[in-house]
C-alpha positions as CSV (number, residue, x, y, z in Angstrom):
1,X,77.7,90.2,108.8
2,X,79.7,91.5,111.9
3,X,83.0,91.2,112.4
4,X,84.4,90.1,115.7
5,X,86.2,92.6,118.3
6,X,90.1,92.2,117.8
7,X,91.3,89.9,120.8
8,X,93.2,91.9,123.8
9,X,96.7,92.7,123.7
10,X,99.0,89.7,124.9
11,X,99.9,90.7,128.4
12,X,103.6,92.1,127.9
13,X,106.5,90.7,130.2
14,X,107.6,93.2,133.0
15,X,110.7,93.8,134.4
16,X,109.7,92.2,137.7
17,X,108.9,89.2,136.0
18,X,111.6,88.5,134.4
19,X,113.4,89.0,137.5
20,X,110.9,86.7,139.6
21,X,111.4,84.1,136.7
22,X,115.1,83.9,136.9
23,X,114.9,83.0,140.9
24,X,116.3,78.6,139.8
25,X,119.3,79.9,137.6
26,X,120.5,82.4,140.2
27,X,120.2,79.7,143.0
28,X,121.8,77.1,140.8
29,X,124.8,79.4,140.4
30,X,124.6,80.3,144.3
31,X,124.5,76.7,144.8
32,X,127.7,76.3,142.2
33,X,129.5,79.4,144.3
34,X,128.6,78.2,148.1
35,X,129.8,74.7,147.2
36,X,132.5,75.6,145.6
37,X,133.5,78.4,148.9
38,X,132.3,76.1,151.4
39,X,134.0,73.2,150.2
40,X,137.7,75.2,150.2
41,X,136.6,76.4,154.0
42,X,135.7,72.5,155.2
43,X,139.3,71.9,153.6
44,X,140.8,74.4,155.1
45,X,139.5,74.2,158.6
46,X,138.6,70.2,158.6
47,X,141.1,68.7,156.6
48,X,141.1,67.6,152.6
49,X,138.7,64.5,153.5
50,X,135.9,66.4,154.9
51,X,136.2,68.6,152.0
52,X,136.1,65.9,149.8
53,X,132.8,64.8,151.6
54,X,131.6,68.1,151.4
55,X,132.1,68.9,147.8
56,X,130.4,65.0,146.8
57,X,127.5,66.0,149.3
58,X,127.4,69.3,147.6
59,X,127.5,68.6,144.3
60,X,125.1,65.5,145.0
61,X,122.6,68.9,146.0
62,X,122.8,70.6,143.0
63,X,122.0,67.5,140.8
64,X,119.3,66.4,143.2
65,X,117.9,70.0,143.2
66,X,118.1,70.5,139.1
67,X,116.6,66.9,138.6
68,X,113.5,68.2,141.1
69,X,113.4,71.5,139.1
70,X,113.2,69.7,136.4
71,X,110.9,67.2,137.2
72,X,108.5,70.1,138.7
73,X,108.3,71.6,135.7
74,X,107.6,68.8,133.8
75,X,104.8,67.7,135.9
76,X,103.4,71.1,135.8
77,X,103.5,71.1,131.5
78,X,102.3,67.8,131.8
79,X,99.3,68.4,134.0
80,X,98.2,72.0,132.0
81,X,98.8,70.2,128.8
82,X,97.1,67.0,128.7
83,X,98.3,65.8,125.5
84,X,102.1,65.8,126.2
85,X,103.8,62.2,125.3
86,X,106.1,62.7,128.6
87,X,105.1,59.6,130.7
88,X,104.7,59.8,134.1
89,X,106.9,56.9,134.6
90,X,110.5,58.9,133.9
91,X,109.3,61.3,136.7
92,X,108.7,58.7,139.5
93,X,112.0,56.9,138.0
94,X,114.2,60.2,138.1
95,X,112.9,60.5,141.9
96,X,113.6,57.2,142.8
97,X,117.3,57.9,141.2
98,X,118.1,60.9,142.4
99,X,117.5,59.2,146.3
100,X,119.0,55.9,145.4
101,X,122.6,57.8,144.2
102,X,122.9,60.3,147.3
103,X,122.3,56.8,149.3
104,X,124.8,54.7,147.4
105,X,127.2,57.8,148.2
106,X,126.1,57.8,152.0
107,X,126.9,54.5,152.3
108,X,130.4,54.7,150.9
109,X,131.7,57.8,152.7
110,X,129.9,56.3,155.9
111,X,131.8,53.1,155.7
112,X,135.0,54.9,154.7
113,X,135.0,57.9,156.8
114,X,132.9,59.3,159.8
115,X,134.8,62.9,159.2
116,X,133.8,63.0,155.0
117,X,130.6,61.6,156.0
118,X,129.7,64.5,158.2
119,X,131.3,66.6,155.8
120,X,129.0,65.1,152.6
121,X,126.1,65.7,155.3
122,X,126.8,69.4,155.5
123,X,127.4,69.5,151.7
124,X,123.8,68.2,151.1
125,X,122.1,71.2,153.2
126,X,124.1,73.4,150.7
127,X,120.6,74.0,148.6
128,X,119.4,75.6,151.8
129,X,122.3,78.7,152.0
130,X,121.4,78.7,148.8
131,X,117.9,79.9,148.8
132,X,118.8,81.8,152.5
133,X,121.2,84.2,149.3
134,X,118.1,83.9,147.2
135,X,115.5,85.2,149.4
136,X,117.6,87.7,149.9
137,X,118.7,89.3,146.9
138,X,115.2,89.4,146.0
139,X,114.4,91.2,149.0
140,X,117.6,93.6,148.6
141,X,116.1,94.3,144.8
142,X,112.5,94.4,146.1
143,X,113.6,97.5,148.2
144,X,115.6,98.9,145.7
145,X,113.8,98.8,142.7
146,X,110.2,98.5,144.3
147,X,108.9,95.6,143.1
């Protein structure tokens, strides 16, 4: 009777990893932090109704981009573990909501406002500054701790 060879060592988490890993918290917060900066400059320099179209168009961004993070990671458990009960129903719907409520808001602010409608337009490419700070923080730590 032989015995079998003991498995291999899990693989242990590095540093860099856990860095790497941490990249959607860090940009929600950027997101929170330019939205909330950018919204006080649009007020400042625009006026309080293109800041008010700005913050809605912002924070209509940070729902829209944790609703895809979370619907990405659901459809990646879902396709590496066949088993899961999560149907793929909730995903399409939660798509199909996210777009429906940043139109709904469109519409309003358009038909209310051309100044907070440009405003909310800015506010929705917020995500973008966002992962502009991301990519580069993680290139500022790249070169400093040499990952």
């Amino acid at each position: 009777m032989t015995s079998s060879p003991p498995p291999p060592p899990a693989p242990t988490e590095t540093s860099a990893d856990r860095f790497f890993s941490a990249a959607i918290p860090r940009m929600l917060r950027f997101l929170l932090i330019l939205g909330a900066a950018f919204t006080l400059c649009a007020a400042w320099r625009f006026g309080w109704i293109a800041g008010l179209g700005f913050a809605a168009g912002a924070l209509i961004a940070y729902l829209s981009f944790r609703s895809l993070n979370k619907a990405v990671q659901s459809l990646a458990s879902r396709i590496v573990d066949a088993k899961q009960s999560d149907r793929g129903f909730s995903l399409v719907n939660d798509f199909f909501l996210r777009y429906l409520l940043a139109g709904i808001v469109a519409y309003v602010i358009f038909t209310s406002s051309s100044q907070a409608f440009r405003g909310f337009l800015f506010g929705l490419c917020t995500p973008v500054a966002a992962m502009v700070m991301e990519a580069g923080f993680e290139a500022w730590s790249a070169l400093r701790r040499g990952y």
